[in-house]
N, CA, C, O and CB atoms as a CASP TS submission, in Angstrom:
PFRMAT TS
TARGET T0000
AUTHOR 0000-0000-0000
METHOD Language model
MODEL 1
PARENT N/A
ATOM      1  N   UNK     1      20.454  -8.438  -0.476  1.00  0.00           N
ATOM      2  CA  UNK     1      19.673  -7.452   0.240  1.00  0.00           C
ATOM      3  C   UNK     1      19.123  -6.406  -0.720  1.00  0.00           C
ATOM      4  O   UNK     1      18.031  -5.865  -0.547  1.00  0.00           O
ATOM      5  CB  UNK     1      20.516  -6.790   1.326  1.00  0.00           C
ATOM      6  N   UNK     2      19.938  -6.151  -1.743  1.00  0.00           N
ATOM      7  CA  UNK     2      19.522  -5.259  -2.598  1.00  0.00           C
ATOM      8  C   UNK     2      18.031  -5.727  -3.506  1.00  0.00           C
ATOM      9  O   UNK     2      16.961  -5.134  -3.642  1.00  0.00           O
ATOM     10  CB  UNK     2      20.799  -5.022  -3.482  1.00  0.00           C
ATOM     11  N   UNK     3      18.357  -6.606  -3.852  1.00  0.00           N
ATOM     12  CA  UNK     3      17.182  -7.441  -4.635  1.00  0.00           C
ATOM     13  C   UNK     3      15.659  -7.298  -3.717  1.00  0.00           C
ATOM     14  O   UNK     3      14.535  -6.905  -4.030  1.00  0.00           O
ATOM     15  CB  UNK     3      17.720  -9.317  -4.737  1.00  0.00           C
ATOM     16  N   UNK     4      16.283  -7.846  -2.403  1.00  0.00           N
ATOM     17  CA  UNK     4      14.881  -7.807  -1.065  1.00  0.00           C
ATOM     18  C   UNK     4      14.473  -6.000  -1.774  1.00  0.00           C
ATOM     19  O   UNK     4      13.461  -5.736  -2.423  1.00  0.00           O
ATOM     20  CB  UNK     4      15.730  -7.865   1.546  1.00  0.00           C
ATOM     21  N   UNK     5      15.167  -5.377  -1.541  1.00  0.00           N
ATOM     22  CA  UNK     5      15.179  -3.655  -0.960  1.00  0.00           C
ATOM     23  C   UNK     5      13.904  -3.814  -2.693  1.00  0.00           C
ATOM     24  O   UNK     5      12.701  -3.630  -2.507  1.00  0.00           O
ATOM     25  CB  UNK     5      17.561  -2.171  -0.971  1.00  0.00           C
ATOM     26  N   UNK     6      14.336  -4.093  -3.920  1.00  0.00           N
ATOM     27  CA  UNK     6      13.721  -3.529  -4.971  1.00  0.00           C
ATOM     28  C   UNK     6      12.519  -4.477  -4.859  1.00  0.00           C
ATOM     29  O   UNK     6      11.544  -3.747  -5.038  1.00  0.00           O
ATOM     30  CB  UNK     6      14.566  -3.471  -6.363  1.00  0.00           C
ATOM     31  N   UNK     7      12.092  -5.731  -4.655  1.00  0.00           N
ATOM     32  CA  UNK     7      10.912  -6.166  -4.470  1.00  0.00           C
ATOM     33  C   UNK     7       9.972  -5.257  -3.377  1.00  0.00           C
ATOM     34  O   UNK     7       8.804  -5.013  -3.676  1.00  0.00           O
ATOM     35  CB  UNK     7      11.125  -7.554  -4.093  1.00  0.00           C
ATOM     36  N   UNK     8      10.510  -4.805  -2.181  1.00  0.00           N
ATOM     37  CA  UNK     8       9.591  -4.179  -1.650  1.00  0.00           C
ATOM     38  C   UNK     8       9.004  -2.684  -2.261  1.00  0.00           C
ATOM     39  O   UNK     8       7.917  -2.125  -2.113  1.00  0.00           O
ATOM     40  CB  UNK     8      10.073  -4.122  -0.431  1.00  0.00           C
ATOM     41  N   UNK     9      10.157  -2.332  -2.967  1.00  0.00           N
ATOM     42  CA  UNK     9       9.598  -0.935  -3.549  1.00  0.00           C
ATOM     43  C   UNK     9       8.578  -1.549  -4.772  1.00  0.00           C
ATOM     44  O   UNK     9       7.509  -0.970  -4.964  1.00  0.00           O
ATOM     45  CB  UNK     9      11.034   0.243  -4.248  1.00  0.00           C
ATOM     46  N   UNK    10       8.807  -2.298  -5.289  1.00  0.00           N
ATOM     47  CA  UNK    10       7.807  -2.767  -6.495  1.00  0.00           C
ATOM     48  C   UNK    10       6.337  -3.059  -5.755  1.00  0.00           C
ATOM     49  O   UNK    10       5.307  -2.689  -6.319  1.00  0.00           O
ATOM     50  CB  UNK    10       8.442  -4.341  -7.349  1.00  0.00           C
ATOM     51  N   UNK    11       6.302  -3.569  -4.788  1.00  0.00           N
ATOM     52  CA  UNK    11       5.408  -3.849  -4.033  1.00  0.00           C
ATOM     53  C   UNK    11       4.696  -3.112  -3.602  1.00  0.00           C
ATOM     54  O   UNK    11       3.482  -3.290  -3.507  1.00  0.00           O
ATOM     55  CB  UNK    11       5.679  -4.318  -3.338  1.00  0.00           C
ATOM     56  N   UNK    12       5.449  -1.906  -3.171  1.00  0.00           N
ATOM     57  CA  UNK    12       4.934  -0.613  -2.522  1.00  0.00           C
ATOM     58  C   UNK    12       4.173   0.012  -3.742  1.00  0.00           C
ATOM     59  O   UNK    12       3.067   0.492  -3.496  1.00  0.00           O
ATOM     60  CB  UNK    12       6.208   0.437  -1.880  1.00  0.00           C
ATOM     61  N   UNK    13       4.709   0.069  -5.217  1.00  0.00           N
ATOM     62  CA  UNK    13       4.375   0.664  -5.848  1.00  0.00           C
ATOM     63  C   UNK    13       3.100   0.589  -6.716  1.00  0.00           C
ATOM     64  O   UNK    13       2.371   1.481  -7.151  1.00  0.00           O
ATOM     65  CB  UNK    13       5.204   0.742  -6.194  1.00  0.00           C
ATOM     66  N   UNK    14       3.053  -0.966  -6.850  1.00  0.00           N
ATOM     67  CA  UNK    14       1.507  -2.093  -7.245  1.00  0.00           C
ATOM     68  C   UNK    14       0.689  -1.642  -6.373  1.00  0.00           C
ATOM     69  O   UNK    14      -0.372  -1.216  -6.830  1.00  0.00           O
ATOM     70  CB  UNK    14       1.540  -3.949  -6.998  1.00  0.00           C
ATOM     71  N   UNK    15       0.872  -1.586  -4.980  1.00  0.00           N
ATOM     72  CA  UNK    15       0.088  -1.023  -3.873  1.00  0.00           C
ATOM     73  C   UNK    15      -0.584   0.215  -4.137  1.00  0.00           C
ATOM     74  O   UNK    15      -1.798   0.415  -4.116  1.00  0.00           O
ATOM     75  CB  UNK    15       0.891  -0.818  -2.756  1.00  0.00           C
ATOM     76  N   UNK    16       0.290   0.981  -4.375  1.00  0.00           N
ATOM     77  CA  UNK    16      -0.247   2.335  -4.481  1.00  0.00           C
ATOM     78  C   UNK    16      -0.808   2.566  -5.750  1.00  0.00           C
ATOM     79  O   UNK    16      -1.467   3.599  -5.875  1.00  0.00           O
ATOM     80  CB  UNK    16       0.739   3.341  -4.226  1.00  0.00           C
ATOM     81  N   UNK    17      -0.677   1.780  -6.768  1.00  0.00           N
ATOM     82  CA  UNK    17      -1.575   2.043  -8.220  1.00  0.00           C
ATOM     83  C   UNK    17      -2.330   1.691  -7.725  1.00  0.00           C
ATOM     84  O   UNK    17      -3.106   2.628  -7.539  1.00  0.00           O
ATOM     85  CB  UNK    17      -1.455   1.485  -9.612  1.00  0.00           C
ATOM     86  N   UNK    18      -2.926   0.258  -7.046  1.00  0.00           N
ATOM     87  CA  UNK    18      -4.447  -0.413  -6.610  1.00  0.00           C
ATOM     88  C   UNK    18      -4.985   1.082  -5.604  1.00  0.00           C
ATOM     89  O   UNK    18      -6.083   1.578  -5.858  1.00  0.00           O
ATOM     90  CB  UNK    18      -4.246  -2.356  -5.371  1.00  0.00           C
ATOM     91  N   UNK    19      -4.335   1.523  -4.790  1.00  0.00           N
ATOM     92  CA  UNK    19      -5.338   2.342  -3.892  1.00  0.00           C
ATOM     93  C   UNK    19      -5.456   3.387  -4.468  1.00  0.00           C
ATOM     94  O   UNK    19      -6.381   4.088  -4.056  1.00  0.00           O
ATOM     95  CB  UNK    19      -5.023   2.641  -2.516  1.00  0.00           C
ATOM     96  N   UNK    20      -4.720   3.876  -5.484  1.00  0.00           N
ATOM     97  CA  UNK    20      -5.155   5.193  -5.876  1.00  0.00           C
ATOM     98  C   UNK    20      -6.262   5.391  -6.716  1.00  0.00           C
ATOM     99  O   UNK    20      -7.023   6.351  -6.600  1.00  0.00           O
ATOM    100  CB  UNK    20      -4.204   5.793  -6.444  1.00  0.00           C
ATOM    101  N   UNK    21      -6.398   4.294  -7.760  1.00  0.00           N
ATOM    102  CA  UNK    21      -7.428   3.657  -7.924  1.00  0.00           C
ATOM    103  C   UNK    21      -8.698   3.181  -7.427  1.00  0.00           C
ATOM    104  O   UNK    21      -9.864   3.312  -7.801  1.00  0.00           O
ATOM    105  CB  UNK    21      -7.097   3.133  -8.100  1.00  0.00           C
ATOM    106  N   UNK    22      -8.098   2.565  -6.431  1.00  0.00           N
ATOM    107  CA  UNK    22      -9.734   1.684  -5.672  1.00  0.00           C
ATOM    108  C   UNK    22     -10.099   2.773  -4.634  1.00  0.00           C
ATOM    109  O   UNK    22     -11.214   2.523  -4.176  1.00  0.00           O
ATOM    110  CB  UNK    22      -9.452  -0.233  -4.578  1.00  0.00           C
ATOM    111  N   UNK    23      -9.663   3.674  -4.203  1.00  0.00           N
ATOM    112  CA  UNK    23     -10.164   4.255  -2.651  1.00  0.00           C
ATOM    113  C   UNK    23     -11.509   5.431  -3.560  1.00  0.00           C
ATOM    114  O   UNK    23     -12.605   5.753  -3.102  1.00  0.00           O
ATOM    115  CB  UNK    23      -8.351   5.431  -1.390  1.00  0.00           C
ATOM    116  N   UNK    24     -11.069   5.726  -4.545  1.00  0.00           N
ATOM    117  CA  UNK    24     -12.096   6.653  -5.259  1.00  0.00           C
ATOM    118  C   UNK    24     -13.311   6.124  -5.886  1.00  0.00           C
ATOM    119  O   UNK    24     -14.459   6.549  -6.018  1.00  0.00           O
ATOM    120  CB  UNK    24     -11.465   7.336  -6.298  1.00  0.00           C
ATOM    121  N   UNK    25     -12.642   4.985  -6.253  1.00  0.00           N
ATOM    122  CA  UNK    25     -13.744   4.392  -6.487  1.00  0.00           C
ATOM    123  C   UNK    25     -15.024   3.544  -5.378  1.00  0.00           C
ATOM    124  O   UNK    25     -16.238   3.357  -5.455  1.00  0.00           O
ATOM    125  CB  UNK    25     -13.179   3.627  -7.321  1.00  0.00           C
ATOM    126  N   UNK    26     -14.208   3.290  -4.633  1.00  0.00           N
ATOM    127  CA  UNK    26     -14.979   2.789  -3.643  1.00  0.00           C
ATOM    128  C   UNK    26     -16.102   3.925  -2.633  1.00  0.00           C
ATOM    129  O   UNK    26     -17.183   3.703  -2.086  1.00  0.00           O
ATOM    130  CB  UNK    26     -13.859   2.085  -2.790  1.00  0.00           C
ATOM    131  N   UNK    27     -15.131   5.329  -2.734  1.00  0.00           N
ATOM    132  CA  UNK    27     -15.917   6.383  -1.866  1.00  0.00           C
ATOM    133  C   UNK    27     -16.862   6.521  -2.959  1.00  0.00           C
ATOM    134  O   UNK    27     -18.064   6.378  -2.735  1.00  0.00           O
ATOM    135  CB  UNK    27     -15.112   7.886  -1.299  1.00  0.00           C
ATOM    136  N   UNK    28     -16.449   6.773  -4.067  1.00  0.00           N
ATOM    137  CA  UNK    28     -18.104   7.182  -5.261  1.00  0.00           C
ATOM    138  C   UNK    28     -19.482   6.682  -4.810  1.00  0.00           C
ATOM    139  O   UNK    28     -20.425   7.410  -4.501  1.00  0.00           O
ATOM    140  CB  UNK    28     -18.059   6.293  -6.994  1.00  0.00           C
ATOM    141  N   UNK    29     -19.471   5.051  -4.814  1.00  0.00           N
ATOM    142  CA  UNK    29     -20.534   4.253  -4.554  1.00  0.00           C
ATOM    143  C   UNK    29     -20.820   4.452  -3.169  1.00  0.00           C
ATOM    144  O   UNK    29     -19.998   4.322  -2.262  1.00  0.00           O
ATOM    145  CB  UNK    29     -20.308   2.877  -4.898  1.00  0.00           C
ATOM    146  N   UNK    30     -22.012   4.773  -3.044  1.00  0.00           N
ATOM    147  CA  UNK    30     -22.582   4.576  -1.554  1.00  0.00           C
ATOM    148  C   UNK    30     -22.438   3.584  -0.835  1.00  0.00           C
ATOM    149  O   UNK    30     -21.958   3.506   0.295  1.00  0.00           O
ATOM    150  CB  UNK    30     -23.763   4.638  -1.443  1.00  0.00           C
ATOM    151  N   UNK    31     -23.001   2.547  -1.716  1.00  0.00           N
ATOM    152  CA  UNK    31     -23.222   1.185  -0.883  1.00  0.00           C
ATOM    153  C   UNK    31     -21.906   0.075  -0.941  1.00  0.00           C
ATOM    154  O   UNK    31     -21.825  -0.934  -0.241  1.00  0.00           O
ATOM    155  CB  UNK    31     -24.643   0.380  -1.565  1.00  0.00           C
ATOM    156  N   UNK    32     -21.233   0.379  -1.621  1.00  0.00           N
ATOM    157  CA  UNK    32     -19.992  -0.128  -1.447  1.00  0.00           C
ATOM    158  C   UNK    32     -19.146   0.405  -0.195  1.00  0.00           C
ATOM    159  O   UNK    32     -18.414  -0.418   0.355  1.00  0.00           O
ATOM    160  CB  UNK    32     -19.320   0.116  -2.660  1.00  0.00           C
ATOM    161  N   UNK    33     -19.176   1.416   0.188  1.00  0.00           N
ATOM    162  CA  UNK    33     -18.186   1.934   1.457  1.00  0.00           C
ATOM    163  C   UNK    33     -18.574   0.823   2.973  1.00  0.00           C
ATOM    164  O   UNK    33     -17.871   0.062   3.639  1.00  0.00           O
ATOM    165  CB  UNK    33     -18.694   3.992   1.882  1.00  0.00           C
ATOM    166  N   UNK    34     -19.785   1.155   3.029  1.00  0.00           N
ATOM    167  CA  UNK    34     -20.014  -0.273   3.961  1.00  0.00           C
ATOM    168  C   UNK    34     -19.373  -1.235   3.960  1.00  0.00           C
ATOM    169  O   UNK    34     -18.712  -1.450   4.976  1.00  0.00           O
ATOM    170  CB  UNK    34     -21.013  -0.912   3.829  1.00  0.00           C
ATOM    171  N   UNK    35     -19.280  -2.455   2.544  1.00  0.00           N
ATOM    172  CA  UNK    35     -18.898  -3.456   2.697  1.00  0.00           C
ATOM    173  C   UNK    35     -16.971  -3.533   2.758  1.00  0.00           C
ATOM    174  O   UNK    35     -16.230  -4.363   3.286  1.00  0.00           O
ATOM    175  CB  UNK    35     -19.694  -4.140   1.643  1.00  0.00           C
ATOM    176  N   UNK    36     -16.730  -2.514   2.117  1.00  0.00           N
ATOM    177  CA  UNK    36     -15.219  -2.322   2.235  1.00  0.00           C
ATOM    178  C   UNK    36     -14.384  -1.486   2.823  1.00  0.00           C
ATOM    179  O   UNK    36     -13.258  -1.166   2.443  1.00  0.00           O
ATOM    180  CB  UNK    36     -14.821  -2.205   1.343  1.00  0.00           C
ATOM    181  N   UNK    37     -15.187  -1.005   4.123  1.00  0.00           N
ATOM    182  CA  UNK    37     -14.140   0.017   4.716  1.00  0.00           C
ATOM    183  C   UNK    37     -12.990  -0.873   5.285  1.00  0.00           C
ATOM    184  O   UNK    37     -11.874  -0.643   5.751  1.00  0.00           O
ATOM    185  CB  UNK    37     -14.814   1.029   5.973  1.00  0.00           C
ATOM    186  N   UNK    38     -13.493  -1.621   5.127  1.00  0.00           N
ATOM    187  CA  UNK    38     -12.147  -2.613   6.331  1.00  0.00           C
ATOM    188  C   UNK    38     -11.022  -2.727   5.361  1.00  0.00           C
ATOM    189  O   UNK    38      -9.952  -2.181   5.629  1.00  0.00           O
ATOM    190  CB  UNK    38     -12.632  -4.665   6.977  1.00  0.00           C
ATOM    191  N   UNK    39     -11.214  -3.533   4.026  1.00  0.00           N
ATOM    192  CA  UNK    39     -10.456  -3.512   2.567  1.00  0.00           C
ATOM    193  C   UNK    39      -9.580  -2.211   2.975  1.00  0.00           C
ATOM    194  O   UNK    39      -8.453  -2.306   3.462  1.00  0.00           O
ATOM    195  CB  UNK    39     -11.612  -3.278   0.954  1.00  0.00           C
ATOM    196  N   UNK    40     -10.335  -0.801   2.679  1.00  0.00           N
ATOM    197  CA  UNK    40      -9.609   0.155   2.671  1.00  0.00           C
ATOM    198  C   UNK    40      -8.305   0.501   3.653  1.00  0.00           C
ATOM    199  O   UNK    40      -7.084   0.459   3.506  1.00  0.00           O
ATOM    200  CB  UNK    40     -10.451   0.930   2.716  1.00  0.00           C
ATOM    201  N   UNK    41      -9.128   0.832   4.629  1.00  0.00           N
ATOM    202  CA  UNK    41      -8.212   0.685   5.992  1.00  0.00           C
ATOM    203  C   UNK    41      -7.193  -0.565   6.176  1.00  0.00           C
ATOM    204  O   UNK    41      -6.091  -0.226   6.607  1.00  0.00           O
ATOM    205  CB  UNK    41      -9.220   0.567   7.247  1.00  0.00           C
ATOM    206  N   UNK    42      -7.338  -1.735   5.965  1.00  0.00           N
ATOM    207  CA  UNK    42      -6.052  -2.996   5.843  1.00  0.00           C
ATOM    208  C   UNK    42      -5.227  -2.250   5.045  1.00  0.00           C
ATOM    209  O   UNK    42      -4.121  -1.898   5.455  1.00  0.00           O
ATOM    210  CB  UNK    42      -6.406  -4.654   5.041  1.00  0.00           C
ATOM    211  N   UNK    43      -5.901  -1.778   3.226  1.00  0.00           N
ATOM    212  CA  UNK    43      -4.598  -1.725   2.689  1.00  0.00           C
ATOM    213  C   UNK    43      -4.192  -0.267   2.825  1.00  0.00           C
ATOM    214  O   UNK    43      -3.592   0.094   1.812  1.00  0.00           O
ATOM    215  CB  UNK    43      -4.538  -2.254   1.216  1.00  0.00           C
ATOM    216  N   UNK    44      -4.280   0.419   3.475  1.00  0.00           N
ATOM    217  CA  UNK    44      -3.591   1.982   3.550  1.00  0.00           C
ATOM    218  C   UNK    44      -2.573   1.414   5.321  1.00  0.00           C
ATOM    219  O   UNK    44      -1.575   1.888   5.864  1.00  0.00           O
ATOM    220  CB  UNK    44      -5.388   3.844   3.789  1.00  0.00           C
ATOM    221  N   UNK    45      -3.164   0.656   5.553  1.00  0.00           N
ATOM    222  CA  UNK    45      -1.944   0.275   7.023  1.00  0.00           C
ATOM    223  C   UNK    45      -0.981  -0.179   6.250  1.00  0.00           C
ATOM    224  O   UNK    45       0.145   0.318   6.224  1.00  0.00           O
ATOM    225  CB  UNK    45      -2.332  -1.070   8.384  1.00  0.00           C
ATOM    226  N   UNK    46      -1.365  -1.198   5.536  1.00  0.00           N
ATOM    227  CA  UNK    46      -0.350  -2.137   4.721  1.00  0.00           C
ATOM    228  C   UNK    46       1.061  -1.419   4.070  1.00  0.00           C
ATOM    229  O   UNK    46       2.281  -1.582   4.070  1.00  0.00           O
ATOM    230  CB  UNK    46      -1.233  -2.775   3.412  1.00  0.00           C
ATOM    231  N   UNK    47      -0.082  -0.422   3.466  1.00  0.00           N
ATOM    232  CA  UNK    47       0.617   0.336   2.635  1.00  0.00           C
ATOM    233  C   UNK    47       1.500   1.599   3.465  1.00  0.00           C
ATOM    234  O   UNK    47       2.510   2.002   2.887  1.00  0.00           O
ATOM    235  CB  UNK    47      -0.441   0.850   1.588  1.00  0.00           C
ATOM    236  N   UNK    48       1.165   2.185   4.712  1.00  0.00           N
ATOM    237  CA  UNK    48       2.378   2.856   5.477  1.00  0.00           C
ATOM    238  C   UNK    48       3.386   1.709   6.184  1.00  0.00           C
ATOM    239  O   UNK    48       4.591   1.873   5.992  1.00  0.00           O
ATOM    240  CB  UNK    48       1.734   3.907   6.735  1.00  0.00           C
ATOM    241  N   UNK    49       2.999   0.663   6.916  1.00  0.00           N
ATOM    242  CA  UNK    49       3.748  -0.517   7.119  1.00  0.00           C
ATOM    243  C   UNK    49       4.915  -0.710   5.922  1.00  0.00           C
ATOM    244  O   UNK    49       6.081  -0.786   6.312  1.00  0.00           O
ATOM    245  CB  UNK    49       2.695  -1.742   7.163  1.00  0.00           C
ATOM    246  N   UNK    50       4.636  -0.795   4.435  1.00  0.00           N
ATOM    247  CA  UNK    50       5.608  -0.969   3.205  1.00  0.00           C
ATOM    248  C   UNK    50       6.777   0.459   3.226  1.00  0.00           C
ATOM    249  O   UNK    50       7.922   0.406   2.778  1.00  0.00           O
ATOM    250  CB  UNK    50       4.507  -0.990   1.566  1.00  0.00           C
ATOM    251  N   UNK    51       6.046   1.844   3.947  1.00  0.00           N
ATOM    252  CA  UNK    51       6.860   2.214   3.641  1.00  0.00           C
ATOM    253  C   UNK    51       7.731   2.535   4.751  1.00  0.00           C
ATOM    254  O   UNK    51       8.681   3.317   4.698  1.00  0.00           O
ATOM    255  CB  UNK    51       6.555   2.933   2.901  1.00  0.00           C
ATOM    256  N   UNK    52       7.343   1.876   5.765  1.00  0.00           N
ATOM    257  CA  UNK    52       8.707   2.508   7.083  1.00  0.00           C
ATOM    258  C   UNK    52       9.805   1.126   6.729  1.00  0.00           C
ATOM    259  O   UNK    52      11.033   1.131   6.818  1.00  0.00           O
ATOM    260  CB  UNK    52       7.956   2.489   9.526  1.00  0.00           C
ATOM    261  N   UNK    53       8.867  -0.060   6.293  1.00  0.00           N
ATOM    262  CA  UNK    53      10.374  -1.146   6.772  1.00  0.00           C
ATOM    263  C   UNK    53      11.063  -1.103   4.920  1.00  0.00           C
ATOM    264  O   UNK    53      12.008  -1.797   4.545  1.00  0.00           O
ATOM    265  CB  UNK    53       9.698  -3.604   7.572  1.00  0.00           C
ATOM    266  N   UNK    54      10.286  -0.114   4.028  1.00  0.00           N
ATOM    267  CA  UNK    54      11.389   0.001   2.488  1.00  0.00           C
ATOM    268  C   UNK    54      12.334   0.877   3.265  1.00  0.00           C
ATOM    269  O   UNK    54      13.508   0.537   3.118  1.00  0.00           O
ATOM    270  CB  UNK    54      10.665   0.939   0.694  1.00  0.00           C
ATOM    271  N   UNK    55      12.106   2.108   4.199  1.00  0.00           N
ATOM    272  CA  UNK    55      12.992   3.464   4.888  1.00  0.00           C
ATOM    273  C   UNK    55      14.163   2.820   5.163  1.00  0.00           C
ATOM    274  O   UNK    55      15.297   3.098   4.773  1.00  0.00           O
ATOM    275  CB  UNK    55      12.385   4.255   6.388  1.00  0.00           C
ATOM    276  N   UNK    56      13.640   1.583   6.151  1.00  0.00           N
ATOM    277  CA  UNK    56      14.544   1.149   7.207  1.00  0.00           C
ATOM    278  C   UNK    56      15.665  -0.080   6.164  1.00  0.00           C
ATOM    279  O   UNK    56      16.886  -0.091   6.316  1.00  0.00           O
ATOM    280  CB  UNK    56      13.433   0.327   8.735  1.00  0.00           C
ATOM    281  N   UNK    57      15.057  -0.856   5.328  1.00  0.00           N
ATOM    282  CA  UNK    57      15.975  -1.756   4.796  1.00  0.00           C
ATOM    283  C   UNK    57      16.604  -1.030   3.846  1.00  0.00           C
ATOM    284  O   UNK    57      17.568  -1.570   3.303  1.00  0.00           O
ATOM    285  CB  UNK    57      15.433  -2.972   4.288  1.00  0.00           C
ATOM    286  N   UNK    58      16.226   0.323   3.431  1.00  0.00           N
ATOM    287  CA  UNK    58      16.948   1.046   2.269  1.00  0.00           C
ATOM    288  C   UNK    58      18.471   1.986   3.645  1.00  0.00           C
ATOM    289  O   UNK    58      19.672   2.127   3.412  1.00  0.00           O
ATOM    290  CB  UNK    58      15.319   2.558   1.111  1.00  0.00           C
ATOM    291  N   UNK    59      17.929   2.275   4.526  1.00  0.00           N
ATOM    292  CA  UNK    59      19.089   2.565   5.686  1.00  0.00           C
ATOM    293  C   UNK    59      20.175   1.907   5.904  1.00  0.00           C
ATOM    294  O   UNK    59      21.243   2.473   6.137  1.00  0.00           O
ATOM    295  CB  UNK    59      18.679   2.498   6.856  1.00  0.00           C
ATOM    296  N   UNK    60      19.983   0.201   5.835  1.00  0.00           N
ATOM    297  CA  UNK    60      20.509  -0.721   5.807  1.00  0.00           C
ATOM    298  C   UNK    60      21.615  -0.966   5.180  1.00  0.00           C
ATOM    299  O   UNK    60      22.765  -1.056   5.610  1.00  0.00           O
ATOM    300  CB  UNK    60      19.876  -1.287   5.610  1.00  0.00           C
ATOM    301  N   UNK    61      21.036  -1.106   3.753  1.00  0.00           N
ATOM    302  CA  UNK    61      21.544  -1.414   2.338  1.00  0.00           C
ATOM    303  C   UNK    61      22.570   0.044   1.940  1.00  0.00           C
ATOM    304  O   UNK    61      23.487  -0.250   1.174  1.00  0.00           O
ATOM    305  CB  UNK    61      20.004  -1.650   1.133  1.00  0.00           C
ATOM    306  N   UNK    62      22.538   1.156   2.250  1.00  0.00           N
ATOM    307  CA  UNK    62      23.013   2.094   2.091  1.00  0.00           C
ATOM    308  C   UNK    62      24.239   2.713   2.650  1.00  0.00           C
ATOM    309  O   UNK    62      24.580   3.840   2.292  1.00  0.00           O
ATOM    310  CB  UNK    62      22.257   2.561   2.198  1.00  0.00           C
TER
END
């Protein structure tokens, strides 16, 4: 379980380098926000989704 618990934080954490990254970049360009608001919005759900069930399996494990 412990192993599960550190893959999801690694996961969480790849996550959040890509969006902290891509969301600025994507608002810069005009014409890019069109084609990727959806991109955006999937991965910022994704990415609060990663962090209630890391909360809950780190509750677990603890």
């Amino acid at each position: 379980m412990s192993i599960f618990l550190q893959l999801l934080v690694l996961i969480l954490v790849v996550l959040s380098i890509i969006l902290t990254i891509g969301i600025p970049v994507t608002l810069a360009s005009s014409q890019q926000w069109e084609k990727s608001k959806n991109l955006v919005f999937t991965g910022a759900g994704l990415w609060g989704l990663l962090v209630i069930i890391t909360g809950v399996i780190n509750s677990l494990v603890t």
